[in-house]
C-alpha positions in Angstrom: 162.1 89.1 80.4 159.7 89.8 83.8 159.0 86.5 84.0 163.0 85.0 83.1 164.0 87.8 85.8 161.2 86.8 88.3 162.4 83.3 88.2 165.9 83.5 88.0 165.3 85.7 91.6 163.8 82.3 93.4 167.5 81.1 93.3 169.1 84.1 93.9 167.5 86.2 96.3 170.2 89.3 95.9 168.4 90.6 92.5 165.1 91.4 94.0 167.1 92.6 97.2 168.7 95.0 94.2 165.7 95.4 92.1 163.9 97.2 95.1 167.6 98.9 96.9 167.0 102.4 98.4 169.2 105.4 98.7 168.3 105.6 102.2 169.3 101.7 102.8 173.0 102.5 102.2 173.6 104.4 105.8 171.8 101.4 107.3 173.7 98.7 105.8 177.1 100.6 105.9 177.2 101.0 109.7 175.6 97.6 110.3 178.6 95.9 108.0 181.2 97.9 110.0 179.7 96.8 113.1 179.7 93.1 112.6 183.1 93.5 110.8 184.7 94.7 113.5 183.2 91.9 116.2 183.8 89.3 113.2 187.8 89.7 113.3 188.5 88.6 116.8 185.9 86.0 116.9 187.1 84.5 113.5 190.8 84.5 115.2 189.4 82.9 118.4 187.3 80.3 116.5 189.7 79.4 114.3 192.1 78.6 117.3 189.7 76.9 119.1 189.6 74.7 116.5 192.8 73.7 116.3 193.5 76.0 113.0 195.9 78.9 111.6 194.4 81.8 112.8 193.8 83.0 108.7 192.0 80.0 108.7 189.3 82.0 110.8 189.6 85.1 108.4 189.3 82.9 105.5 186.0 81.6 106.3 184.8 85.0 106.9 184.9 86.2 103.5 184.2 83.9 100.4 180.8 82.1 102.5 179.8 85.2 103.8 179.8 86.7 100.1 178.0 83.8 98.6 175.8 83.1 101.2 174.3 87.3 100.9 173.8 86.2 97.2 171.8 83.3 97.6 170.1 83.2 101.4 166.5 84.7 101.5 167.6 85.9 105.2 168.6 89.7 104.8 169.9 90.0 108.1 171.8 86.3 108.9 175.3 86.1 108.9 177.3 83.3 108.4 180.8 82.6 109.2 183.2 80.8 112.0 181.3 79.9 114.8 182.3 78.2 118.0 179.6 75.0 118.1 181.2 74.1 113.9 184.6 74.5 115.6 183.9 72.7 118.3 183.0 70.0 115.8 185.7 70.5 113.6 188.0 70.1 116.6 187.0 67.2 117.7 186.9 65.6 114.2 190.4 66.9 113.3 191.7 65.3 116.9 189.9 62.0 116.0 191.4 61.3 112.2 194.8 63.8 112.1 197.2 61.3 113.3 196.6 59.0 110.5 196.5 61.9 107.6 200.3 62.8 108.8 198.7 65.9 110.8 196.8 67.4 107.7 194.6 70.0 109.8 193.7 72.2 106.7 193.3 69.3 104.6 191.0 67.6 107.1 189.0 70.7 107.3 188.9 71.6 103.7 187.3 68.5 102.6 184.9 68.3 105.6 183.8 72.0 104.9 183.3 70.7 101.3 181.5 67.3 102.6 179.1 69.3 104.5 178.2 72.0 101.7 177.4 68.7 99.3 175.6 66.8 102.3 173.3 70.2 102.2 172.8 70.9 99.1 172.1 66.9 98.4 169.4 67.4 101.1 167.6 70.3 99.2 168.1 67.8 95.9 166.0 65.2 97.8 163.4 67.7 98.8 164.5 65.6 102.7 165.9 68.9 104.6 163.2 67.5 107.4 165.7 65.0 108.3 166.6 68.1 110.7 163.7 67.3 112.6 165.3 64.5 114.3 167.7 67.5 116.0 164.3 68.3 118.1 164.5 71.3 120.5 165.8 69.1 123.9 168.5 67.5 121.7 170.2 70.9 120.5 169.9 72.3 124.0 171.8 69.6 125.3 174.0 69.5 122.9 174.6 73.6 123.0 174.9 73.8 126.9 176.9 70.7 126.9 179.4 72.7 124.0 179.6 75.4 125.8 180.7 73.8 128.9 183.3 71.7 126.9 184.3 74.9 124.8 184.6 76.7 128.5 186.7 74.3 130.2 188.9 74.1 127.0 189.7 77.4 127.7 191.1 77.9 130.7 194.4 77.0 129.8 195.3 79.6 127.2 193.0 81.7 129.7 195.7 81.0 132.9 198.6 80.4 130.7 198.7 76.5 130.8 200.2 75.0 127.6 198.9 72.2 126.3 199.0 69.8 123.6 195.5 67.9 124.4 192.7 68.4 121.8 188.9 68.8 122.5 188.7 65.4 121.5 190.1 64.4 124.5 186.7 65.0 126.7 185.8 67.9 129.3 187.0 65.0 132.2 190.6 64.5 130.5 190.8 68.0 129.7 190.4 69.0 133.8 192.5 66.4 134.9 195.0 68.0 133.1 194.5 71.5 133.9 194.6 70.6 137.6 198.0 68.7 136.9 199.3 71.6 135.4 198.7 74.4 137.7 202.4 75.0 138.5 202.2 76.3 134.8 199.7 78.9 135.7 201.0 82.4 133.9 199.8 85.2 136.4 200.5 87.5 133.2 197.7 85.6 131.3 195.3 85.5 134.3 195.6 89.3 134.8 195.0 89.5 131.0 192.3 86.9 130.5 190.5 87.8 133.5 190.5 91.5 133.2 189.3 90.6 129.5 186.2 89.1 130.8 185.4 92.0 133.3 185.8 94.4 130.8 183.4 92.7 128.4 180.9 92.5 130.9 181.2 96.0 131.6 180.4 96.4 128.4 177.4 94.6 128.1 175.7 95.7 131.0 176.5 99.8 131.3 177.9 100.6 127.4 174.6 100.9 125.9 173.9 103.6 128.9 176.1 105.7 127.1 173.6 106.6 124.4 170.9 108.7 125.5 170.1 110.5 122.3 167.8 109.7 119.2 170.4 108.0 116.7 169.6 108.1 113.2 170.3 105.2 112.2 169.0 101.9 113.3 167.2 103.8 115.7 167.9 104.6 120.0 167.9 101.2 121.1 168.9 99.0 118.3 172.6 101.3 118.7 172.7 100.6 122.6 172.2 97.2 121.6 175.1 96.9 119.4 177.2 99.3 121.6 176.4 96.6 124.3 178.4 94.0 121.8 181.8 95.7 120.8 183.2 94.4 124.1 185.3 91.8 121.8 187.3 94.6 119.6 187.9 96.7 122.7 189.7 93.7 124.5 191.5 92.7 121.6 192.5 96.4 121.1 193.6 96.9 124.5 195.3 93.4 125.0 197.1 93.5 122.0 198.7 97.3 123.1 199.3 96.2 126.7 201.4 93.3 125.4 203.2 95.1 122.4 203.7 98.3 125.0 205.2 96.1 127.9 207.0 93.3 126.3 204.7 90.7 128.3 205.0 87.1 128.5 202.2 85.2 127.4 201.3 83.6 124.5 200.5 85.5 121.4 198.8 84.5 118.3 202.2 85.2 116.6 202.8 85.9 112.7 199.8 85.5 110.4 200.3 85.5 106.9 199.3 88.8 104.5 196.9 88.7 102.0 193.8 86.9 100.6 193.4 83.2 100.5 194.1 81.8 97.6 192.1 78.7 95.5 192.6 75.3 96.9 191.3 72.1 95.9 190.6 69.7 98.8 192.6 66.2 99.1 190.8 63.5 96.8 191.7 60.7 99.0 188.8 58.3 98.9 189.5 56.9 102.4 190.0 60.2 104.1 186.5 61.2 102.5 184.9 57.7 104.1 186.2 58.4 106.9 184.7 61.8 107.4 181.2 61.3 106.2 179.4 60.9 109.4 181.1 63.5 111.3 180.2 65.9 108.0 177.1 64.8 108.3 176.2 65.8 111.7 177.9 68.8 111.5 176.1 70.0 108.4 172.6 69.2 110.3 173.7 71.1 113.3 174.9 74.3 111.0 171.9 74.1 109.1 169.2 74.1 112.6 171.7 76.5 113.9 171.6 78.5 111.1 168.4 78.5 110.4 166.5 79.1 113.8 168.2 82.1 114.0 167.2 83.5 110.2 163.9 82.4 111.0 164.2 84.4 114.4 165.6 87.8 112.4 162.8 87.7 109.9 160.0 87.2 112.5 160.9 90.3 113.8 160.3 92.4 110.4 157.4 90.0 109.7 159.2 88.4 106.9 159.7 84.3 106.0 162.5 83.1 105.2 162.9 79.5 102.7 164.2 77.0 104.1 164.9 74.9 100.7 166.6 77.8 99.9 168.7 78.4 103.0 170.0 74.8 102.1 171.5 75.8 99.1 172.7 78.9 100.4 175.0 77.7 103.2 175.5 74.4 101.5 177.3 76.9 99.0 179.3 79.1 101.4 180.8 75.6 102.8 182.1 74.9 99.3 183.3 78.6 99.1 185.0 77.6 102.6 186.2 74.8 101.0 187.9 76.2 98.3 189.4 79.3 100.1 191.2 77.2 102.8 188.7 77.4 105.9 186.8 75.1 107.8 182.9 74.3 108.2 180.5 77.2 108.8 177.1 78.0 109.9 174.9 81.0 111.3 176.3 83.4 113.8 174.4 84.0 116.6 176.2 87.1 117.8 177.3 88.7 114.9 173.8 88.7 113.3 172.6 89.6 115.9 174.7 93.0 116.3 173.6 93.1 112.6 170.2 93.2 113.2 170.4 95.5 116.1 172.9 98.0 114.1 169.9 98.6 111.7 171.0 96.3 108.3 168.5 96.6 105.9 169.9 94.0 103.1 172.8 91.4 102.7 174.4 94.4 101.5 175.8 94.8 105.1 177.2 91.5 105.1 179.3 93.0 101.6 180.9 95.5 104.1 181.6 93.2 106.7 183.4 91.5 103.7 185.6 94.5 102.8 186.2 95.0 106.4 187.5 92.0 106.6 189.5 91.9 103.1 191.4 95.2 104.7 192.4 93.3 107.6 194.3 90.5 105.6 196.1 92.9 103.6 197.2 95.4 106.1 196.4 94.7 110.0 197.3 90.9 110.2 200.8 92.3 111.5 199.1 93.6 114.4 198.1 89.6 115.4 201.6 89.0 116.3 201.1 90.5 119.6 197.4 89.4 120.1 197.5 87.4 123.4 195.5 84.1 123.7 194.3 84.8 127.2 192.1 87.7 125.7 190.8 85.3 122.6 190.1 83.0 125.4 187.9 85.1 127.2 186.3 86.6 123.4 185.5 82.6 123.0 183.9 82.0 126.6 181.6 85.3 126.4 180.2 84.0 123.2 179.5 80.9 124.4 178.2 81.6 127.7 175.2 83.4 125.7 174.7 80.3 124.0 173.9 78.1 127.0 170.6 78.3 128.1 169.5 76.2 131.8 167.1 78.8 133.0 164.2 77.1 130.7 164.6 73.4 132.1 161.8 73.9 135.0 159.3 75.1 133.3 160.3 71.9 130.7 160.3 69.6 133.2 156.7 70.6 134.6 155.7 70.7 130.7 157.2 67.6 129.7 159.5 65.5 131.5 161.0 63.1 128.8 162.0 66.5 126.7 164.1 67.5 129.8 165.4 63.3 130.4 167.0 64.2 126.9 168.3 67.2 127.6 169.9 65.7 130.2 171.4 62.7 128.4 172.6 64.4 125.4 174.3 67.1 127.5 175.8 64.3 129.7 176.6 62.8 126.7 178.4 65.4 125.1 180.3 65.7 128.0 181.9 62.6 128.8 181.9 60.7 125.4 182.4 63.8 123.2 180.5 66.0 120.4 179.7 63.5 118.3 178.1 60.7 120.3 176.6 62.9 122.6 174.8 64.3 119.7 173.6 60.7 118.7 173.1 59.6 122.5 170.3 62.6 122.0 169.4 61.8 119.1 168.9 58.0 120.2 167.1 58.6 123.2 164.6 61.1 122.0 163.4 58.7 119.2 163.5 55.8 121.8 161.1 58.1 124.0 158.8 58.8 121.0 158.5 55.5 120.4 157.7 54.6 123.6 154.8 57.1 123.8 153.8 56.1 120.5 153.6 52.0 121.5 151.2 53.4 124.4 148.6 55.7 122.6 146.3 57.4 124.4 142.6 55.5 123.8 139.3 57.8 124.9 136.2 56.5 125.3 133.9 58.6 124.3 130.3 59.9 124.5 127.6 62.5 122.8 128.2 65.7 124.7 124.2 66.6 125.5 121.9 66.8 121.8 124.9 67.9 120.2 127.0 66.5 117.2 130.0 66.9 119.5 132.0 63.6 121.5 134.0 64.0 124.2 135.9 61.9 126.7 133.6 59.9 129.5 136.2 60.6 131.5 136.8 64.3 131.6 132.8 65.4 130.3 129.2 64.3 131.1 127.9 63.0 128.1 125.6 60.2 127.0 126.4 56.7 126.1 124.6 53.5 125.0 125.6 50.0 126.9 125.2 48.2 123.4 128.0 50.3 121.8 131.6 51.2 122.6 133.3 54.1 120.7 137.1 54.8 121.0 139.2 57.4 120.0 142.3 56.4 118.9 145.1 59.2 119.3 147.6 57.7 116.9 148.9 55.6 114.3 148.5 52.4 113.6 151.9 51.0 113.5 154.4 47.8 114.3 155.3 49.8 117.7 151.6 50.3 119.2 149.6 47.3 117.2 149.4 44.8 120.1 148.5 47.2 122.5 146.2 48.5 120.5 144.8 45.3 120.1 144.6 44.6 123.9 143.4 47.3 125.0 140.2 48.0 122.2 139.8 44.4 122.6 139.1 44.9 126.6 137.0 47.3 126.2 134.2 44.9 125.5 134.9 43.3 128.7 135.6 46.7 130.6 134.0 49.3 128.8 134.5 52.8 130.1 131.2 54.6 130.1 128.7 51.8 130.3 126.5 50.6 133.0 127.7 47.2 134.1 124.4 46.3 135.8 122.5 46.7 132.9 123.0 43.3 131.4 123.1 44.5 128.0 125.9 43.3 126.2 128.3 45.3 123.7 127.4 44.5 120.1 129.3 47.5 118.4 133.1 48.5 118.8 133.4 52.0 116.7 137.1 53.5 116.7 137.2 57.1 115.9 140.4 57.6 113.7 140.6 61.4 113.4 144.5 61.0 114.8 145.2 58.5 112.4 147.4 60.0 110.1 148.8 56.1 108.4 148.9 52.5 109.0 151.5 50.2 108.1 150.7 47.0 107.6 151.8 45.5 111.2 148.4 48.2 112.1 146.3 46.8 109.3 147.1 43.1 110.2 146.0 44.1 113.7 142.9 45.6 112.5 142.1 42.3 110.5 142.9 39.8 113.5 140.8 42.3 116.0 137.5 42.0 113.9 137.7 38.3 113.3 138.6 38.2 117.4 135.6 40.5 117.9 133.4 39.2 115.4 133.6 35.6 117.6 131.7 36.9 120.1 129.4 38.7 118.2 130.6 42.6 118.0 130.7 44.5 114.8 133.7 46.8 114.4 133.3 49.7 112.6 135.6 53.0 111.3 134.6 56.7 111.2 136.5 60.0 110.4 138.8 58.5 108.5 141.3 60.8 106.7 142.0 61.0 103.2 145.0 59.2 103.2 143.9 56.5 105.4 141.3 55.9 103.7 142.9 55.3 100.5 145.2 52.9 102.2 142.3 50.9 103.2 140.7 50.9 99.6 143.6 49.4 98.1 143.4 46.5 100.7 139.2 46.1 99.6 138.2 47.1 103.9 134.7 46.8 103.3 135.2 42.9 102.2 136.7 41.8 105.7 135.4 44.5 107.8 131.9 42.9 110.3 130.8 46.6 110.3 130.6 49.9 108.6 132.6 53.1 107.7 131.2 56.0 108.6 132.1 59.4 107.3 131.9 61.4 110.9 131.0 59.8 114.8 127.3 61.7 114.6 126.3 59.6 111.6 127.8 56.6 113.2 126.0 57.1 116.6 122.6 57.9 115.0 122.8 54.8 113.0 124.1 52.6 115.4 121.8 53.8 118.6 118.8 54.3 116.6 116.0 52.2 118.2 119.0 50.8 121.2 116.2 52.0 124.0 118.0 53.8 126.9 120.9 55.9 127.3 123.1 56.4 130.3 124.0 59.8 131.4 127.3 59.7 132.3 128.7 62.6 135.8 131.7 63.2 136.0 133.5 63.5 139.4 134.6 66.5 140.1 138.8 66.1 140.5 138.9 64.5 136.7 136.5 67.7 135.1 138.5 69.8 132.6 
């Protein structure tokens, strides 16, 4: 029964969360689900219009993933939900195939939310969730700063009043041509409200938490200034939606939004409409899941947890099918709202349960109050969000760390920019694996030598060590592989001609070539034909090549290919025993000083 329980809890997370559920959790998790419930409403609304959906649609995709992701996610703390980089995404996929569905937005979305919770769950099936990896850190903050400038700019017309039929799909440029051809539409009304919005927010953030100064009992002093810091959102939407209902303004307003909970829908089986989805599903699910899962990984650091990332697959995979079936769009992890989570003192996904009824009680008895929500105040709700997305400030200390990382960033935030979501994503994508290859096809080779009487080599370059004029050992730092193998070849085979760390007035020829491959981690067989071709090159003019520190893996490559049968020299388990064969009897050694500007 232990055991059957014990197992069954690997897949669902929520029955150990209950098996070990305290009294004194309840508080916690109450407070915390309030909290986030009452940020999640006008962000849901705002997201949902941002991406070019009902504004239920937002509400919609608040409640059956958030449920089903607190059962299955091994984060306690993550939420999931709308969130403005998916709609962003969704936007611009809805703008690029809605024409030819006859304007189907909820149909679009419903089967892309459902692509994307199949394209997850698929990867955890495959055991190939590290096909994330190719999102690397320079390629997301691209992407994210160049969203949030695209989300930004796509704002400023419900922010000023403009109306406009252009989608995000258009492209930032298009979008601010058009904005500055429609100033004369500018709504001073809106400005005030949108504008004042934003003020009011930042107010918020920056003196609310001063307000308070006591011990709280519950998440503790300054996890509640935290939060408090965050309710800037339902205070605007509050006070916008009275100032409008109270003084009859102009501007635009959400309008009527429909009462109750969302009922079961099955998305469009249309085979073509699923085709052509599939790649932007698939991006989008990689960029929910990174998303998503850097900041559950980020929550549980902080209470010195671990969160599964197999298991996190699953879990939003589900919550898009839930999204799917309920009639919402794509989700992924909320940056803000679990965040306020967090900082509001949630113990448990039992928080995210409240949030839930929070926002069940909305559909059924405050969606009235919507009709006089303006979108000048949802615009402002969407830019705050995003602004704390964007991140610039860490770009010069990348670009003194490593340039290529910040080249990327560049180019994917560029890309995002003027050719959209999509391809800038892949422009990123492209270029960053175009830059690791190119490092890759021009690996780092050290020559080394025996630092003093010890077992230890180091780099003639960087260390005074000894070396023998007979023998050349290099340190190959990576791979053998069709991208590097020629070079490779070149340069190993000038070393006999040029080698670093010898004395060229001795007069003593090389005889031995040993490459070190302790940063070998595989060879293809482009490497291993290179390896073959170098000793019979080498072997012509009478140097033995010979192998040490090979891995495990490596070295059971080269069993299977019979190494010892074509190879003019030995393997060697570790560079000592290879030196103290290979120099044993050589004569003199050449102590090698290093000049002082290349010392480590």
């Amino acid at each position: 029964m232990g055991n059957g329980t014990k197992g069954l809890s690997s897949y669902l997370p929520i029955i150990e969360v209950a098996r070990s559920y305290r009294r004194e959790d309840l508080p916690h998790d109450v407070v915390a689900g309030v909290a986030v419930g009452m940020l999640t409403v006008p962000q849901a609304v705002a997201y949902a219009l941002l991406a070019g959906l009902p504004a239920q649609a937002g509400l919609y995709a608040c409640l059956a993933p958030m449920v089903i992701h607190a059962l299955l996610s091994s984060s306690r703390q993550l939420i999931v939900g709308p969130v403005a980089i998916a709609a962003l995404m969704v936007a611009s996929t809805v703008g690029q195939h809605a024409a030819a569905y006859s304007d189907a937005y909820l149909g679009i979305t419903t089967v892309l939310s459902l692509q994307v919770g199949l394209i997850l769950i698929l990867l955890r099936a495959l055991q190939v969730g590290g096909i994330v990896n190719l999102l690397s850190y320079p390629v997301i903050s691209g992407f994210v700063n160049g969203a949030a400038v695209v989300i930004i700019i796509s704002q400023l017309a419900p922010l000023t009043g403009i109306a406009t039929t252009s989608r995000l799909g258009d492209g930032a440029v298009d979008r601010i041509v058009l904005l500055v051809r429609s100033v004369a539409e500018v709504n001073p009304t809106a400005i005030a409200l949108g504008v004042g919005s934003l003020l009011l927010m930042a107010a918020v953030r920056r003196w609310g938490p001063a307000l308070v100064r006591t011990s709280a009992k519950v998440g503790g002093d300054g996890d509640v200034r935290h939060a408090l810091g965050r309710t800037g959102p339902v205070l605007v939407t509050v006070l916008g939606t009275a100032v409008v209902a109270g003084f009859g303004l102009d501007v635009g307003v959400v309008g009527s939004v429909p009462v109750g909970l969302p009922e079961l829908t099955l998305p469009l089986l249309d085979a073509r409409l699923w085709w052509d989805l599939a790649p932007n599903a698939v991006l989008i699910a990689l960029v929910a899941f990174v998303e998503s899962y850097s900041i559950g990984k980020t929550l549980a650091a902080r209470q010195r947890r671990r969160i599964d990332s197999h298991q996190e697959l699953v879990a939003l995979g589900t919550a898009n099918i839930g999204a799917s079936l309920s009639g919402a769009y794509p989700v992924a992890g909320s940056f803000s709202r679990s965040s306020v989570n967090y900082a509001s003192g949630a113990r448990t996904p039992a928080s995210a349960f409240v949030c839930a009824v929070i926002i069940v009680l909305t559909l059924l008895w405050l969606t009235p109050l919507f009709a006089n929500l303006p979108h000048a105040v949802l615009a402002a709700v969407v830019i705050v969000a995003v602004y704390e997305l964007a991140d610039f400030r860490s770009l010069v200390r990348d670009w003194r760390f490593y340039r290529g990382d910040v080249l990327t960033h560049f180019a994917t935030f560029a890309g995002v920019l003027l050719a959209g979501v999509e391809a800038g994503l892949l422009i990123g994508v492209g270029i960053s694996v175009v830059l690791f290859m190119r490092g890759s096809a021009r690996p780092h080779i050290a020559v080394v030598g025996r630092l003093g009487d010890t077992p230890h080599f180091r780099n003639v370059k960087r260390y005074e060590v000894r070396t023998w004029p007979h023998l050349v050992a290099a340190r190959v730092d990576e791979s053998f592989y069709f991208a590097n193998a020629d070079t490779l070849e070149s340069r190993l085979a000038e070393l006999i001609d040029n080698p670093e760390g010898g004395d060229p007035d001795s007069g003593q020829a090389v005889e031995h070539l040993l490459i070190i491959m302790s940063a070998v981690n595989f060879i293809d067989t482009t490497g291993l034909e290179m390896l073959k071709r170098l000793t019979h090159r080498l072997a012509r003019r009478g140097v033995a090549m010979h192998l040490c520190e090979i891995k495990g893996p490596v070295r059971d490559q080269l069993e299977h290919v019979a190494v010892d049968e074509w190879l003019t020299g030995q393997v060697f388990q570790t560079t000592d025993d290879a030196f103290n064969t290979l120099t044993e009897g050589a004569g003199k050694w050449i102590w090698r000083d290093v000049p002082e500007n290349t010392r480590d």
